[in-house]
Every structure is written in C-alpha cells, then in structure tokens.
KEDRENTI-617852 format. One record per residue (C-alpha): residue in one letter; residue number from 1; x, y, z. Coordinates in Angstrom, 2 decimals. Example, Ala and Ser with C-alpha at 12.3 -4.5 7.8 and 13.67 -1.06 7.14 Angstrom:
<sites>
<site><residu>a</residu><num>1</num><px>12.30</px><py>-4.50</py><pz>7.80</pz></site>
<site><residu>s</residu><num>2</num><px>13.67</px><py>-1.06</py><pz>7.14</pz></site>
</sites>
This chain:
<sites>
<site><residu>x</residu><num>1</num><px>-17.51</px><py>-16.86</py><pz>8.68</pz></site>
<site><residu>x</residu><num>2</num><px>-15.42</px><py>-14.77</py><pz>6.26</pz></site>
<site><residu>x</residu><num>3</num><px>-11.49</px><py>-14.43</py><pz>6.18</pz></site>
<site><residu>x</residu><num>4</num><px>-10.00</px><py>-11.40</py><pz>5.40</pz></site>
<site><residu>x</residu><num>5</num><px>-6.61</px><py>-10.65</py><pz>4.40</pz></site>
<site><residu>x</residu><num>6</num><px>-5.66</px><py>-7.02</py><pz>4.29</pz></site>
<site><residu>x</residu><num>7</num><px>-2.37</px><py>-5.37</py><pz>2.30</pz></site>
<site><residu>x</residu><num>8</num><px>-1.59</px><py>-2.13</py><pz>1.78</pz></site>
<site><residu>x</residu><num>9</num><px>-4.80</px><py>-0.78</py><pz>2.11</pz></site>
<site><residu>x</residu><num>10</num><px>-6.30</px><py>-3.57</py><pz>-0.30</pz></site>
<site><residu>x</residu><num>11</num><px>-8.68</px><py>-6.22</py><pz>1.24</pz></site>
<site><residu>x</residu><num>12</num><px>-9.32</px><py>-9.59</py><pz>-0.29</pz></site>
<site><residu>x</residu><num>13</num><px>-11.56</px><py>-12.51</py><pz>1.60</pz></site>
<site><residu>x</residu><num>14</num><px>-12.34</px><py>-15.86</py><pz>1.37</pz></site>
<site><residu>x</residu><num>15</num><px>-16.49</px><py>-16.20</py><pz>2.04</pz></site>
<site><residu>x</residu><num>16</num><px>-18.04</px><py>-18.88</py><pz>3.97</pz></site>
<site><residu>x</residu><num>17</num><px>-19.58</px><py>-20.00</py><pz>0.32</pz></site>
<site><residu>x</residu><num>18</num><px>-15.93</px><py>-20.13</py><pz>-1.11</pz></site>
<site><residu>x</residu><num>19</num><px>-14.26</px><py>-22.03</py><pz>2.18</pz></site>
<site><residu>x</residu><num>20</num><px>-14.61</px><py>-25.78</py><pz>0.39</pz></site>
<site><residu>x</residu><num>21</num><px>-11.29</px><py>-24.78</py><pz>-1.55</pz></site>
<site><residu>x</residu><num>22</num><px>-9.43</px><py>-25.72</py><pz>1.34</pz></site>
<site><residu>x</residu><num>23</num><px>-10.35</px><py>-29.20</py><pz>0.71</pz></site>
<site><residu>x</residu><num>24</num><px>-8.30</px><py>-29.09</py><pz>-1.67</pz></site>
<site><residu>x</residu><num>25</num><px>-5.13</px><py>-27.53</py><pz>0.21</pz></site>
<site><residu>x</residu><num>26</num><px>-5.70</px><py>-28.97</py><pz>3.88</pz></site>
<site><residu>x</residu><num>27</num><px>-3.03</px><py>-31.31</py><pz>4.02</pz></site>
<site><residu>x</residu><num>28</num><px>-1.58</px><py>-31.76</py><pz>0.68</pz></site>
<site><residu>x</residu><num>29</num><px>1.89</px><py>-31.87</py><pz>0.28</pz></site>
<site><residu>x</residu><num>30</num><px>2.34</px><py>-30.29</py><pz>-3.22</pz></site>
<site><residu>x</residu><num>31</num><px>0.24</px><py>-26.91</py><pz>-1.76</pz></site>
<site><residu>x</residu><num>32</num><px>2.86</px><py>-25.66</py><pz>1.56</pz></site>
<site><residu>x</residu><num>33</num><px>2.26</px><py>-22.53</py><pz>1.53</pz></site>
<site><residu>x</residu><num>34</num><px>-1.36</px><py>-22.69</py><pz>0.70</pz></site>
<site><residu>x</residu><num>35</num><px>-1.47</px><py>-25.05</py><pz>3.76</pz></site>
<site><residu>x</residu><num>36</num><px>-0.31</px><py>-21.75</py><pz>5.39</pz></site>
<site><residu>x</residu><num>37</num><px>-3.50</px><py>-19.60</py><pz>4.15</pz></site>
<site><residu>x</residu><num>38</num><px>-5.56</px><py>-22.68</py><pz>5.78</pz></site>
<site><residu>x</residu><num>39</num><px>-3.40</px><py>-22.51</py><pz>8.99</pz></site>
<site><residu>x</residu><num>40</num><px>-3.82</px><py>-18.35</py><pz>9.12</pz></site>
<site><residu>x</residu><num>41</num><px>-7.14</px><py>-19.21</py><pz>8.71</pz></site>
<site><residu>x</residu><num>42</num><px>-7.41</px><py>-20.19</py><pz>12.27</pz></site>
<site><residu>x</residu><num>43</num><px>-4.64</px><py>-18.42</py><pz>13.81</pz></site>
<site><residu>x</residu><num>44</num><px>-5.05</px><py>-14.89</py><pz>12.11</pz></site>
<site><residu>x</residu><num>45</num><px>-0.95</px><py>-14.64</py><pz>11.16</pz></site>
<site><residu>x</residu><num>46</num><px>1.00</px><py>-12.38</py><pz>8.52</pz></site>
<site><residu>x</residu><num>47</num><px>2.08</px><py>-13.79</py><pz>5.64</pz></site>
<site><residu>x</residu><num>48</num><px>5.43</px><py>-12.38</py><pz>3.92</pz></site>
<site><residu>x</residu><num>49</num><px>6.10</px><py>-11.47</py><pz>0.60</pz></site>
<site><residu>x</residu><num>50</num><px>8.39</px><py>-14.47</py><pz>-0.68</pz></site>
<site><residu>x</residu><num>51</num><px>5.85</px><py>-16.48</py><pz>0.65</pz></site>
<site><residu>x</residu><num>52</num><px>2.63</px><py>-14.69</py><pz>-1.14</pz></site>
<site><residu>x</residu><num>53</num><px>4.83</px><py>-15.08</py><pz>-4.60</pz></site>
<site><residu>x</residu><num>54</num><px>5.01</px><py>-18.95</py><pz>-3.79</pz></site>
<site><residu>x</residu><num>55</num><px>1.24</px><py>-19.20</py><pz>-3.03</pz></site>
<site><residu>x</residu><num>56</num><px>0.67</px><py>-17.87</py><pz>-6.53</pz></site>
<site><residu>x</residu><num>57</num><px>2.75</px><py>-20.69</py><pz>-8.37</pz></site>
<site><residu>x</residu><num>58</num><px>0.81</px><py>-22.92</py><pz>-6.21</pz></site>
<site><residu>x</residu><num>59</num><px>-2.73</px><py>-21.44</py><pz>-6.76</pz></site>
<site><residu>x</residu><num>60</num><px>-1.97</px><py>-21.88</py><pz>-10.51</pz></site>
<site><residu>x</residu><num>61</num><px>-1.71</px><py>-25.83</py><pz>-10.32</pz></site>
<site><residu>x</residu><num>62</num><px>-4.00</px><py>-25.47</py><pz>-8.19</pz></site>
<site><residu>x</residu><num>63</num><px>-6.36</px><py>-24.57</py><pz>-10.80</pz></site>
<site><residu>x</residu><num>64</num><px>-5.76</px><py>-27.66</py><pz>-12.83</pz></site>
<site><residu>x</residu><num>65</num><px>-6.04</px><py>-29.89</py><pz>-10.13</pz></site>
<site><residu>x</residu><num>66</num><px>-9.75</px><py>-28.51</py><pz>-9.74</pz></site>
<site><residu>x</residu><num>67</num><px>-12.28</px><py>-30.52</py><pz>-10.63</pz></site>
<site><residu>x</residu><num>68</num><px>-14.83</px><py>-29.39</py><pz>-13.59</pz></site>
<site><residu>x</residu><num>69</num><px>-17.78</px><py>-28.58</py><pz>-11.15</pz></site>
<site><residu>x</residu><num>70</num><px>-15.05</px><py>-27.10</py><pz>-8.74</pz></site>
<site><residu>x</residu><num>71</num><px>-13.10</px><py>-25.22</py><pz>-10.97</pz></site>
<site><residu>x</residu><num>72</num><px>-16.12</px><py>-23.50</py><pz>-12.08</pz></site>
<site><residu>x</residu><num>73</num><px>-17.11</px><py>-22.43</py><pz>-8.59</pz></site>
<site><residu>x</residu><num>74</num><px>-13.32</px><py>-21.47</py><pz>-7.89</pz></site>
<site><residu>x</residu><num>75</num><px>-12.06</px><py>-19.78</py><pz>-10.64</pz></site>
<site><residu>x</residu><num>76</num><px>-13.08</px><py>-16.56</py><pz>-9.74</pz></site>
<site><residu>x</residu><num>77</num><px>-11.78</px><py>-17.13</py><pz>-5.75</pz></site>
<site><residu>x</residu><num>78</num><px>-8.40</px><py>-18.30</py><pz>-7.59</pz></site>
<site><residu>x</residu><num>79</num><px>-8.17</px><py>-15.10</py><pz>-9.65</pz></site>
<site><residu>x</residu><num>80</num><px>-8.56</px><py>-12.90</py><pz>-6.87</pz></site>
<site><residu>x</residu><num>81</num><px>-6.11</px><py>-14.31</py><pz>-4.88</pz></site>
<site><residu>x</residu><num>82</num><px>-3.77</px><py>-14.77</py><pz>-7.28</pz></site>
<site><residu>x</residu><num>83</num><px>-4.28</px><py>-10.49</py><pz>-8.13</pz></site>
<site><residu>x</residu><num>84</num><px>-3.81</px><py>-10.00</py><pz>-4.05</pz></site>
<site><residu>x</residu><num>85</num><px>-1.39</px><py>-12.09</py><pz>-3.90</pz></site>
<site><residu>x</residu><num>86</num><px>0.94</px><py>-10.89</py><pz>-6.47</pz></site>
<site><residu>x</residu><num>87</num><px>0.42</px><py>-7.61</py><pz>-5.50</pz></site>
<site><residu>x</residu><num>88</num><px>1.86</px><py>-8.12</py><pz>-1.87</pz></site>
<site><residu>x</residu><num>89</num><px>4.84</px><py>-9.71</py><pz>-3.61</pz></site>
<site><residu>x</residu><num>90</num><px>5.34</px><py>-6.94</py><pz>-5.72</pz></site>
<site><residu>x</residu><num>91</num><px>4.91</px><py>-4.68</py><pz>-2.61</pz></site>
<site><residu>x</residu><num>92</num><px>7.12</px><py>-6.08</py><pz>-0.67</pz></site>
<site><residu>x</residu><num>93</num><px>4.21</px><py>-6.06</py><pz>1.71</pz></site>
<site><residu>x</residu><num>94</num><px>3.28</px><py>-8.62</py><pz>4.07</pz></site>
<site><residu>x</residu><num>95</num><px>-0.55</px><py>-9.65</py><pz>4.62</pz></site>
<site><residu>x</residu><num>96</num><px>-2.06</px><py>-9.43</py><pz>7.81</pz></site>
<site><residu>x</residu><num>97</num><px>-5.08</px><py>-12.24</py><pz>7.93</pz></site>
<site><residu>x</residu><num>98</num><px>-8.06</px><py>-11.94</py><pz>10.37</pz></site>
<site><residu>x</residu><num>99</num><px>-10.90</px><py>-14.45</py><pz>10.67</pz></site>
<site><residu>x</residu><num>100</num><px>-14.63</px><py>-13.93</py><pz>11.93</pz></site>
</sites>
C-alpha cells in the first residue's frame, strides 16, 4: 500500500518499502505534526501550510534521531518530503493525502 500526497499538481508518496519510518513518529511526542502524516495515513485528510512548514523542522531532527542502518534507508524518503513539504509551505497550498 502506497500513500500519496498531492499539491499543486506535484505528487510525493510514501511506498509500502518506506512505511517503517512511522515507527519512528507513531506516538512520539517530540514529532506532532508528523504524528499527523501517520494519522492522514489512515484517514486520507489535508494538511495546511503552517502545518507542512512544522513537519519540515520536525523531519530534520528527525533525521538525527535515525538510526545508522535507518538513516541510510530513510534519507532519501526524508529529502523528498522535506522538498514537498516546503514547497506546500511556500505555496500556501494545502496537501490533500490519499491512501491505497
């Protein structure tokens, strides 16, 4: 099962393969709005702007809080939504999210 967010057009996704990230997120209190990209997972919601520009400050500690072995199979997930993220804050544009 993928998840795909769509903004503007642009059209990032989370692959089945990439989906042990949330282990990291599910639940933890220093990663809110993360917590939100797990819940959307489920639910298919939009997620604002302001919101998308706190989910980048979080992705970045999120990336030290990655283990080795995990932060080399992550990195690349972490760029990309950090890039798609960003760009819906800069937008002003919210993210519509849609699960399989």
């Amino acid at each position: 099962m993928s998840f795909d967010m769509y903004c503007l057009g642009r059209k990032e996704a989370i692959e089945h393969d990439e989906e042990g990230i949330f282990e990291y997120i599910n639940e933890n209190e220093a990663y809110p709005e993360l917590f939100k990209v797990w819940e959307a997972f489920y639910e298919g919601s939009i997620i604002d702007p302001e919101c998308s520009n706190r989910i980048v400050l979080e992705l970045i500690a999120l990336r030290e809080e990655l283990s080795e072995q995990d932060r080399k199979a992550y990195s690349r997930l972490v760029d990309r939504l950090q890039s798609f993220f960003c760009f819906s804050y800069v937008e002003k544009a919210s993210i519509r999210c849609v699960s399989d």
